[in-house]
C-alpha positions in Angstrom: 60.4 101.9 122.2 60.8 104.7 119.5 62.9 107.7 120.4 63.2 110.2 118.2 66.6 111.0 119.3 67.8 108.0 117.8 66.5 109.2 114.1 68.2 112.2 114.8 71.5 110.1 115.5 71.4 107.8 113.0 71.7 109.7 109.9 74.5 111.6 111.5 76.5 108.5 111.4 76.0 107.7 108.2 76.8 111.1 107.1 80.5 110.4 108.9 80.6 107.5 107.9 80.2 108.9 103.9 82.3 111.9 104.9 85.3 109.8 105.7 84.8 107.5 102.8 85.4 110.4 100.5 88.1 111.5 102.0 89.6 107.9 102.1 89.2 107.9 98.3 90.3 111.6 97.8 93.9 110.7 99.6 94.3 107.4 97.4 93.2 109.2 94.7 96.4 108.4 92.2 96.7 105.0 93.7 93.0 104.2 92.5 94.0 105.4 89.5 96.7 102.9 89.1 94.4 100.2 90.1 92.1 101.1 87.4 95.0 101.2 84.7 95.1 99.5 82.4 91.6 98.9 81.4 91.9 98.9 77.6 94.2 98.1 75.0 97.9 100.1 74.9 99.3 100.9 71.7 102.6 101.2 70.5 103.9 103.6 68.1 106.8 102.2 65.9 108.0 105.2 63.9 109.0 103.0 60.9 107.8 100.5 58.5 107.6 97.2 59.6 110.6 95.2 59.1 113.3 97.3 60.8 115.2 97.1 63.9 112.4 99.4 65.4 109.3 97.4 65.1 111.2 94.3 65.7 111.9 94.9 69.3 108.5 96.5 69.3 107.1 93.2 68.2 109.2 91.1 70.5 108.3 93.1 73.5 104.4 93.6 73.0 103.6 90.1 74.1 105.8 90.6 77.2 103.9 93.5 78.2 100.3 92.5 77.5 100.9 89.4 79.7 102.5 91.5 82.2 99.2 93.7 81.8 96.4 92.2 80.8 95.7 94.0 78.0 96.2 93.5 74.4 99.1 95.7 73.0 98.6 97.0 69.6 101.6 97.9 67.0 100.7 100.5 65.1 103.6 101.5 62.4 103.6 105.6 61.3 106.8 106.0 59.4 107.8 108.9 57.9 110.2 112.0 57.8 112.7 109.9 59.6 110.5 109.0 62.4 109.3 112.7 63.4 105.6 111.9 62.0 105.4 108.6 64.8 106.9 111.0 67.4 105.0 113.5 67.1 101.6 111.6 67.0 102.6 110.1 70.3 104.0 113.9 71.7 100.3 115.0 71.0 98.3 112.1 72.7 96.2 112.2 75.6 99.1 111.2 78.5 96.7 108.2 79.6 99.7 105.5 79.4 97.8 104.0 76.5 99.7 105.6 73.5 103.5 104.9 73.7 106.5 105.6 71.8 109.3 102.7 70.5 111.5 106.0 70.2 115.0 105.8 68.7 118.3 107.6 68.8 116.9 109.3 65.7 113.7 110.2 67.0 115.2 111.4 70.4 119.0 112.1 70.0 119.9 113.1 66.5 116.8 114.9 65.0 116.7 117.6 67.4 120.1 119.3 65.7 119.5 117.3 61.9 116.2 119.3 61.3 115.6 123.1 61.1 112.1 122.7 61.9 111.0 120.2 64.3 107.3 119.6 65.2 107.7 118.1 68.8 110.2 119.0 71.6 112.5 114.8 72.4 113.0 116.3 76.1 109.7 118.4 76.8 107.3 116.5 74.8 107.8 113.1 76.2 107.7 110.7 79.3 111.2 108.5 79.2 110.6 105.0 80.5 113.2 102.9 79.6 115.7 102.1 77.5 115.2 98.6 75.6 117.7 98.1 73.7 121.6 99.7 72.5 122.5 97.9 68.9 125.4 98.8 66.5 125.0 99.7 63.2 126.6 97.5 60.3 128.3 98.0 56.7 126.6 96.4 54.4 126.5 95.4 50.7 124.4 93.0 48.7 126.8 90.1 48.3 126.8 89.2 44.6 127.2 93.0 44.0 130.2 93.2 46.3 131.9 90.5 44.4 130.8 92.3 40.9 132.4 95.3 42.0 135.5 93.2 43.5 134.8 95.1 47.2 135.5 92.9 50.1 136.8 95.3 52.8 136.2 98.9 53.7 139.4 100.0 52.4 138.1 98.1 48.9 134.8 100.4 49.0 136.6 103.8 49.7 139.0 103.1 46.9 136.0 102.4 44.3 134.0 104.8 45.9 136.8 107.8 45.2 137.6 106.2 41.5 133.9 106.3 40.5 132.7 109.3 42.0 128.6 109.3 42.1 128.3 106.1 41.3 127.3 104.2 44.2 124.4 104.6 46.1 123.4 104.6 50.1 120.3 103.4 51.8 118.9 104.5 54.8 115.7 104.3 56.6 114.8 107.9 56.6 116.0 111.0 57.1 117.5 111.6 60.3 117.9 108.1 61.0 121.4 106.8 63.0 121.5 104.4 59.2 121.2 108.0 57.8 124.1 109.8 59.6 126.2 106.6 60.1 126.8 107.1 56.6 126.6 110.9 56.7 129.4 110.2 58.8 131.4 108.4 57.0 131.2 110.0 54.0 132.7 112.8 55.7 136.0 111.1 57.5 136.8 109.2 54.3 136.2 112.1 51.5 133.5 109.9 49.4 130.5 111.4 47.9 127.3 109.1 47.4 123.6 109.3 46.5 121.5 108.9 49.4 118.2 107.3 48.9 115.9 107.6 52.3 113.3 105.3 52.6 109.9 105.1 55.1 111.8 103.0 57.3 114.8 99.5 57.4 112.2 97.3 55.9 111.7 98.8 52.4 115.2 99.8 52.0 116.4 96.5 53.1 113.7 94.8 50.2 116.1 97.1 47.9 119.3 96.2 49.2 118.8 91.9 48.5 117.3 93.0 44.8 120.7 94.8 44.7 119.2 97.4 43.9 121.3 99.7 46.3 124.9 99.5 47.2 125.5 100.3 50.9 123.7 100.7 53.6 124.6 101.3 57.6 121.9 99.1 58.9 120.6 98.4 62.2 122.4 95.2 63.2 118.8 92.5 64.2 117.0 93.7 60.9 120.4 93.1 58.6 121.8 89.9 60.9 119.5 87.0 59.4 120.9 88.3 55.6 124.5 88.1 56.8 123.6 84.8 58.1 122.3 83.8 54.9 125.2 85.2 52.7 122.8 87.2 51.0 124.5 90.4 51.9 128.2 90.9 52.3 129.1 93.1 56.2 132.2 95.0 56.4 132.3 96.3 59.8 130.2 97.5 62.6 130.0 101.0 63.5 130.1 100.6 67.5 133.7 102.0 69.1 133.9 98.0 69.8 133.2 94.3 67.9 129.9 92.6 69.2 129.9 89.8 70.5 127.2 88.1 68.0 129.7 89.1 65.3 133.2 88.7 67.0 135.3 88.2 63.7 133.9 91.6 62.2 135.7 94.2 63.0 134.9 97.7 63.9 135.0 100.7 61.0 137.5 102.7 63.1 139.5 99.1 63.1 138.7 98.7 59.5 138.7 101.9 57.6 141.2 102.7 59.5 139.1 105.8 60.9 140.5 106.0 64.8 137.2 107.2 67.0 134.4 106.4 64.0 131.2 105.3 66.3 127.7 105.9 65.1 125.8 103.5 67.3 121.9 102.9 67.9 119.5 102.7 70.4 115.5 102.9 71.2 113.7 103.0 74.0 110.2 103.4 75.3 108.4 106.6 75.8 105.1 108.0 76.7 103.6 111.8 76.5 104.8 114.2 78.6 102.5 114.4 81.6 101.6 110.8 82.1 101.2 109.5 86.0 104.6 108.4 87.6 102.6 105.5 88.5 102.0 104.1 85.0 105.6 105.3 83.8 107.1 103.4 86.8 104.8 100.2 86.0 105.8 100.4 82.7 109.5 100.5 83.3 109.1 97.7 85.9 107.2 95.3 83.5 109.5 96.0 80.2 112.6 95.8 82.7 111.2 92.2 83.7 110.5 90.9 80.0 114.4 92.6 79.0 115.5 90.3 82.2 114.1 86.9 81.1 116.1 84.3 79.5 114.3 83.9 76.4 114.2 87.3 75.5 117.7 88.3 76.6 119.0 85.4 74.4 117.1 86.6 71.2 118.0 90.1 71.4 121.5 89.2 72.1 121.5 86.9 69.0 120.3 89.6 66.7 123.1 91.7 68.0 120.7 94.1 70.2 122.3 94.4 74.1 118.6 94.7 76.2 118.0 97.6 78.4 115.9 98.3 80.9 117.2 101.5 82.8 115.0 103.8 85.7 113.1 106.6 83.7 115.8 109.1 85.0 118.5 107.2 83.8 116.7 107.1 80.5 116.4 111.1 80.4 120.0 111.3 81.2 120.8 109.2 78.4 118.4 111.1 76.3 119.7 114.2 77.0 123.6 113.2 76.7 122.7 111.8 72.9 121.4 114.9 72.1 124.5 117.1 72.9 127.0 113.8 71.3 124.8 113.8 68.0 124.7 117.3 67.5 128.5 117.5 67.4 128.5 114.7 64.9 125.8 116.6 62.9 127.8 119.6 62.4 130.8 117.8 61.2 129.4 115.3 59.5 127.3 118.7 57.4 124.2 116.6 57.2 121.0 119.2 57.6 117.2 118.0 56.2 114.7 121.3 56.0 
């Protein structure tokens, strides 16, 4: 029998019913969100040319994370101005955890003191999520130049360098770039004066450096290793306060030189806008953290020379904030300054 009481009832349920389902989705709000991310493809920013140390460990951990994620994940290479034009791209995209950052000690340790005007902020402007890899940098010299020149030591380069003032030549890959003030550096602590030539990024200069084109450069360790390898270019020392292990018979250049205390080491890590959702930083860090951890990719890094990361975004920011107070001592007595 019909009872209009029961008409009256019925849409009063289902008006409950709805209410609570709202608010069922209004508390799992950020968690839905994290469900629904990602849903296109991620891209990274590499900072630099391709070729270099950078968009090598880009390149070797973007197929990691797209399997991790589901998603394609794009390299997209912006070099310039020693990685600030890459950085700053990334510092003023939407904080959607689909543009990131492959971020460097340049980018995010030594910039912030090496330029007098710097478009984006390493510590506000940014998300830290992990650190992917710590790498020394590495004397080098094209090999049939060395022997030209009859240097086969660091102590043979400083004594050319100081009897032909001007006459050599140093690569880096940019302005502001760890190859950069490695140099910078060592200029300084051993009295030498040379030209330095920055180029867009470790690729270009490193096309200039087997033409012989350019004398010396402090490269990244992975992008130079397969030329040492090859004997194509001659490595003095490394620039770490200790040997590596994938070079155990080089010595250090505070072991070489002698220079007691010379480290100019490398890094880079990955980094989203400031503002993204804990939830996609913390995925991010757990995913990268996972593809560091596996075999195959802990054994290729480690044979380039590269030791993987794969730190907690805090521990990331620490290290990002400690860099930043090391480098800017090192600027200031190294007198290196780009306007």
């Amino acid at each position: 029998m019909y009872h209009p009481s029961e008409t009256s009832r019925t849409p009063r349920r289902q008006l409950i019913l709805v209410a609570a389902a709202g608010a069922a989705l209004a508390l799992s709000g950020p968690l839905w969100a994290q469900a629904a991310w990602p849903s296109k493809p991620l891209r990274i920013v590499v900072p630099f040319s391709p070729g270099g140390t950078t968009d090598l460990l880009a390149r070797v951990l973007a197929p990691e994370l797209s399997q991790a994620l589901g998603q394609p994940v794009v390299i997209e290479n912006k070099g310039g101005a020693g990685g600030n034009i890459g950085a700053d791209t990334v510092a003023k995209a939407s904080p959607d955890g689909y543009t990131l950052l492959m971020g460097t000690v340049g980018t995010h340790g030594i910039n912030k003191s090496l330029y007098s005007k710097l478009s984006y902020d390493p510590q506000k402007d940014f998300a830290p999520i992990t650190l992917v890899a710590g790498v020394p940098n590495v004397m080098i010299m094209n090999t049939q130049r060395a022997k030209e020149l009859g240097i086969q030591s660091v102590p043979d380069f400083v004594r050319y360098a100081k009897a032909h003032p001007g006459q050599l030549n140093m690569a880096s890959s940019g302005n502001g770039t760890s190859i950069h003030l490695a140099g910078e550096l060592f200029k300084s602590r051993t009295g030498i004066f040379m030209a330095h030539i920055p180029y867009k990024g470790s690729g270009p200069a490193m096309k200039d450096m087997l033409g012989a084109q350019m004398d010396v450069m402090f490269d990244n360790l992975p992008s130079a290793m397969p030329h040492i390898q090859s004997g194509s270019l001659k490595a003095f020392a490394v620039t770490s306060a200790a040997r590596t292990p994938s070079l155990p018979d080089l010595p250090t250049v505070a072991e070489a030189g002698p220079l007691p205390g010379f480290e100019a080491s490398s890094w880079f890590g990955l980094l989203a806008p400031a503002g993204t959702p804990p939830e996609i930083v913390n995925r991010l860090q757990q995913e990268t953290a996972k593809a560091l951890g596996t075999p195959a990719i802990k054994e290729r890094l480690l044979a380039l020379g590269a030791m993987p990361g794969g730190n907690t975004p805090a521990a990331f920011a620490q290290l990002i904030d400690a860099e930043i107070k090391k480098w800017a001592g090192v600027v200031k007595a190294s007198g290196a300054r780009v306007d």
